[in-house]
C-alpha positions in Angstrom: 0.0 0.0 0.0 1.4 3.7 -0.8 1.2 5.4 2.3 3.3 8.8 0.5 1.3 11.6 0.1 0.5 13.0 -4.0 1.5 16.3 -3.3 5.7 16.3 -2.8 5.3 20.4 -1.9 3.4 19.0 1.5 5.2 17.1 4.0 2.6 14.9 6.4 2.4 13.3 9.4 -0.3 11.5 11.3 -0.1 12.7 14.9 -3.0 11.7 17.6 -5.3 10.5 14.8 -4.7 13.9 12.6 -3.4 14.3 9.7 -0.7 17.5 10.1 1.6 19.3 7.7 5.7 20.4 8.5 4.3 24.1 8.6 1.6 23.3 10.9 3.9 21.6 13.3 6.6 24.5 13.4 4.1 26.5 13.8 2.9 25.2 17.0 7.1 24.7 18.0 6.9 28.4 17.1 3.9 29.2 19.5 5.1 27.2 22.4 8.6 28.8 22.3 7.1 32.3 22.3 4.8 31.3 24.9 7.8 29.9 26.9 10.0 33.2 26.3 7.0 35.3 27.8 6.6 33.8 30.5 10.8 33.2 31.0 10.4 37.3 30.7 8.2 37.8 33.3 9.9 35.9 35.7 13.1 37.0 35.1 14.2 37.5 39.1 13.3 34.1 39.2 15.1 32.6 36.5 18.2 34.4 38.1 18.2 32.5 41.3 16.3 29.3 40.3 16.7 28.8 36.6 17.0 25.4 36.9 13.4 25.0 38.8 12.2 27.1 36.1 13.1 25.0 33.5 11.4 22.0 35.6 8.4 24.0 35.8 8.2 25.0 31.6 9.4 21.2 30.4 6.5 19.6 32.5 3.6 22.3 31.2 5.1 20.9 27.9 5.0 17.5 28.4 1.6 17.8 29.7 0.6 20.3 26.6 1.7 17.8 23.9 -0.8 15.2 25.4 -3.5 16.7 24.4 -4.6 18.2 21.0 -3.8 21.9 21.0 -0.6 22.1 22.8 0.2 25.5 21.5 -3.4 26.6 23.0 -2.9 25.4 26.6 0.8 25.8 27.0 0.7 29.2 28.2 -1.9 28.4 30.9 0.1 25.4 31.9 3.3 27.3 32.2 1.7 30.1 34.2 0.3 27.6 36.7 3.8 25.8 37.0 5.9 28.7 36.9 3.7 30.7 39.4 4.1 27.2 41.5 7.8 27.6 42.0 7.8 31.0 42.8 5.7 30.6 45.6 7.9 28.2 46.1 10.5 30.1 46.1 9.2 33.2 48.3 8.6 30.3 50.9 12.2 29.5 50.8 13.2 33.2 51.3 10.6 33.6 54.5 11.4 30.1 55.9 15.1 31.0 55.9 14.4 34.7 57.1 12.8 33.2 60.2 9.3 35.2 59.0 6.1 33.2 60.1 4.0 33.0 56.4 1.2 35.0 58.0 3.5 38.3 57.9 4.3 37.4 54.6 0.0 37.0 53.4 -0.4 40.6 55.2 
């Protein structure tokens, strides 16, 4: 059976039951990696001290974007979530080794 696609111009792949072209693929990389910039530029203090959590943080919204079927839609809300996660992570660390009790810190 010839499973090639007629049309050489157009590269496709089946992915989750869909067919999808080259273009539409980078253009999802391309969303993703925006998406990740944005929010890499919001938390920039951070990426200074924790860049590794960070990077945690962005790989697993990923992971958890590319299982469903518009990664490129629910990466940023996934990313948010995560990221947000380790910086109140973080700002725990700072009071806990501050000796500050987390109720001065909600106040």
């Amino acid at each position: 059976m010839n499973t090639q696609s007629n049309n050489p111009v157009v590269s496709q792949n089946q992915v989750c039951g869909h067919i999808v072209t080259l273009g539409a693929c980078q253009r999802v990389l391309a969303a993703i990696e925006q998406a990740k910039e944005s929010v890499k530029a919001q938390f920039a203090s951070l990426r200074k001290d924790h860049e590794h959590m960070l990077q945690l943080a962005l790989n697993e919204a990923e992971a958890m974007a590319w299982q469903t079927t518009y990664p490129h839609l629910l990466f940023p809300a996934l990313a948010m979530e995560k990221v947000q996660a380790v910086n109140t992570w973080a700002v725990r660390q700072i009071a806990v080794r501050n000796g500050r009790s987390l109720a001065a810190l909600a106040a």
